[in-house]
GUKEBA-329751 format. One record per residue (C-alpha): x negated, y negated, z; residue number from 0; residue in one letter. Coordinates in steps of 0.5 Angstrom, whole numbers, plus 500, padded with zeros to 3 digits. Example, Ala and Ser with C-alpha at 12.3 -4.5 7.8 and 13.67 -1.06 7.14 Angstrom:
% residues 2
((475,509,516),0,"A")
((473,502,514),1,"S")
END
This chain:
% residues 203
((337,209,886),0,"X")
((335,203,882),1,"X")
((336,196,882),2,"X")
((341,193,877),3,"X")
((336,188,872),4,"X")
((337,182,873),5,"X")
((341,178,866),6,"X")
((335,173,864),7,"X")
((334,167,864),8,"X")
((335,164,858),9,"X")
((340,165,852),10,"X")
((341,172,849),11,"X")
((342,173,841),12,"X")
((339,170,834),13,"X")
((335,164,834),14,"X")
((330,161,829),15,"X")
((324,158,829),16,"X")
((323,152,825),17,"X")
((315,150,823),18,"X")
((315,142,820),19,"X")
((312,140,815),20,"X")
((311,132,812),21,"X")
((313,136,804),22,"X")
((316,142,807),23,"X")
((320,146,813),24,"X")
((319,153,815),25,"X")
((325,157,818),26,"X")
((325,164,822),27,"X")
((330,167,824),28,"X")
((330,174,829),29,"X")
((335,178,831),30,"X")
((340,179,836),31,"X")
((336,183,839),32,"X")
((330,178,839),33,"X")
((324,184,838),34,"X")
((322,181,830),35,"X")
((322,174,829),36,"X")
((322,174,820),37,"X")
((320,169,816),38,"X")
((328,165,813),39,"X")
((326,160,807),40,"X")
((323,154,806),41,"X")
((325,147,805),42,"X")
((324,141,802),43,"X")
((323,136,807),44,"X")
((327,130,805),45,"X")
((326,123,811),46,"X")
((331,120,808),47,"X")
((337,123,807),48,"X")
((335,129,812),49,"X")
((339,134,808),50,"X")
((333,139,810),51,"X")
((336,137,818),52,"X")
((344,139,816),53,"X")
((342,146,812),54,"X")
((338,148,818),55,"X")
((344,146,823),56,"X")
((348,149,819),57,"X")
((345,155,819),58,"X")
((345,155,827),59,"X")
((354,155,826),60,"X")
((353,161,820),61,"X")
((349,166,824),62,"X")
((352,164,832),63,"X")
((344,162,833),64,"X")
((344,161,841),65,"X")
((337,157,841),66,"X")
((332,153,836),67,"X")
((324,152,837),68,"X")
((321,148,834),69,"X")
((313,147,833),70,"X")
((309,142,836),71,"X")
((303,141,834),72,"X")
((297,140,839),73,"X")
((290,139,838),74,"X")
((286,145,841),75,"X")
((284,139,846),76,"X")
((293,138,848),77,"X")
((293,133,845),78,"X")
((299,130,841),79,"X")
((298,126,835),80,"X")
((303,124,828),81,"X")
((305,130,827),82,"X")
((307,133,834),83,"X")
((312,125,834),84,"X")
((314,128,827),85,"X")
((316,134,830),86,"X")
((319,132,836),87,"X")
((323,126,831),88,"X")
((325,132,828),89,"X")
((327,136,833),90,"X")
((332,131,836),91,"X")
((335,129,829),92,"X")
((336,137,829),93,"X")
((340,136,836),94,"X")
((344,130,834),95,"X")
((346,134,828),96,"X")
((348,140,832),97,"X")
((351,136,838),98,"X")
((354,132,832),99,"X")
((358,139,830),100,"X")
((361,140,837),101,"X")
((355,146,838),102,"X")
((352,145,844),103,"X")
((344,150,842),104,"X")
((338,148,845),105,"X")
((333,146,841),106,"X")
((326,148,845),107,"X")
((320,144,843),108,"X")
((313,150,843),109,"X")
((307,149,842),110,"X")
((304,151,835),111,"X")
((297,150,835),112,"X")
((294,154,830),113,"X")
((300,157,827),114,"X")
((299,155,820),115,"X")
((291,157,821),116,"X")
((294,164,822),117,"X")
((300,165,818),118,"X")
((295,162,812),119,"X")
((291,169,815),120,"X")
((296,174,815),121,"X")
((298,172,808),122,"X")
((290,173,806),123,"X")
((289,179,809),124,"X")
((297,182,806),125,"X")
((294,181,799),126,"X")
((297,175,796),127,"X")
((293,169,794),128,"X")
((292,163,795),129,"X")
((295,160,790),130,"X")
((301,163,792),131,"X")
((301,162,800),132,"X")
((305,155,799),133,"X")
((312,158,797),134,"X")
((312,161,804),135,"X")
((307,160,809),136,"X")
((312,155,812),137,"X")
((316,160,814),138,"X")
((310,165,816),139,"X")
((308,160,820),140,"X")
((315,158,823),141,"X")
((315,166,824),142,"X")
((310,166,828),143,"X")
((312,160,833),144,"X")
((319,164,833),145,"X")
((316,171,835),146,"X")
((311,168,841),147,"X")
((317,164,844),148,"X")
((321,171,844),149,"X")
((315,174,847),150,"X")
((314,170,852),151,"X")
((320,169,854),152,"X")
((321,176,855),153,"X")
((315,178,859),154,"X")
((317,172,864),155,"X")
((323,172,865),156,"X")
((326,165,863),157,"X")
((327,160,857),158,"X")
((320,157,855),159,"X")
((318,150,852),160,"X")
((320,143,853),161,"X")
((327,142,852),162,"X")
((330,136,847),163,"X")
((336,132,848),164,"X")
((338,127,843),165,"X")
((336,120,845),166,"X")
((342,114,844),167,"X")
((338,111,838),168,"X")
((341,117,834),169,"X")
((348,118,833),170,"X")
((351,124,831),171,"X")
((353,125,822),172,"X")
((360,123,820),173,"X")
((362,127,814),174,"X")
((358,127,809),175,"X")
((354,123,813),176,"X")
((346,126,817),177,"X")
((343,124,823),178,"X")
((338,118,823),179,"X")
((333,115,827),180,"X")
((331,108,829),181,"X")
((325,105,832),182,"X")
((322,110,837),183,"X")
((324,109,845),184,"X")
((318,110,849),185,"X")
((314,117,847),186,"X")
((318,123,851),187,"X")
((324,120,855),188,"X")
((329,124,850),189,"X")
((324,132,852),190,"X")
((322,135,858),191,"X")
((317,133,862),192,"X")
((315,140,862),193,"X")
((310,140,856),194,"X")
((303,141,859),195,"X")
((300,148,857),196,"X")
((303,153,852),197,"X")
((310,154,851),198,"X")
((312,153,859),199,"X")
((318,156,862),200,"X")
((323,150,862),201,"X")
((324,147,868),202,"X")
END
């Protein structure tokens, strides 16, 4: 007689992955299933007026995606410089947006090191050139962040990275309007504490 499986610790159905750039950001998505992370598409980023921020939410409440991750870049040392806080300012405007519409989706913070290092080789070695890798490697590279965090969670059993949470200094869209970011509160109080090694099980 089998035991029954214990259902998983982590939300089950469609999630994307997002890889943030300072110009572009890629997004991922996978399937209900969570086997196959696939490149989505690619967007302008603009720090301004955020509108990058409210296409990816919205494309959260279109599909019903359960869980966001988003790339945090690390040196191969784990260390966190600019563009991990670029990240992580993203992830929590992504949050307050989403929280903004009345969507409770977790947005995860994973570890990315290498992903463009790698979506730039898969790109080479399917044949395209160089010159063609800027329209899309964004969203290859938010593949691949996609399809290890699907990965992990499934050979551990329980969610993975660093939780965020949208900190008072950003206030939820309005109509029309985009979540904005003011001076920055001390570094991590809005995420896990949970953030050493790579894409650990949240706490």
């Amino acid at each position: 007689m089998t035991e029954p499986v214990a259902a998983a610790d982590y939300p089950q159905g469609i999630k994307l992955g997002v890889d943030v750039g300072t110009v572009r950001v890629g997004v991922a998505i996978c399937d209900r299933d969570a086997i196959l992370a696939t490149p989505y598409k690619t967007l302008d980023r603009n720090a301004k007026k955020n509108s990058d921020v409210r296409v990816i939410a919205s494309l959260v409440q279109e599909l019903g995606a359960v869980q966001v991750f988003v790339g945090l870049p690390r040196t191969m040392k784990g260390e966190e410089h600019a563009s991990a806080r670029m990240a992580a300012d993203y992830a929590e405007l992504l949050v307050a947006e989403l929280a903004g519409r009345g969507l409770d989706v977790p947005v995860n913070l994973v570890d990315e090191r290498l992903s463009s290092v790698t979506a730039h080789r898969n790109l080479h070695e399917a044949g395209m050139s160089s010159r063609n890798h800027r329209k899309v490697v964004d969203q290859v590279a938010a593949a691949g962040i996609l399809q290890h965090a699907i990965d992990m969670q499934k050979a551990r059993g329980a969610d993975v990275g660093s939780r965020v949470s949208a900190p008072a200094r950003l206030q939820p869209s309005g109509p029309g309007g985009s979540a904005t970011a003011g001076t920055r509160e001390s570094e991590g109080k809005s995420r896990s504490q949970n953030t050493e090694g790579y894409s650990e099980p949240v706490q």
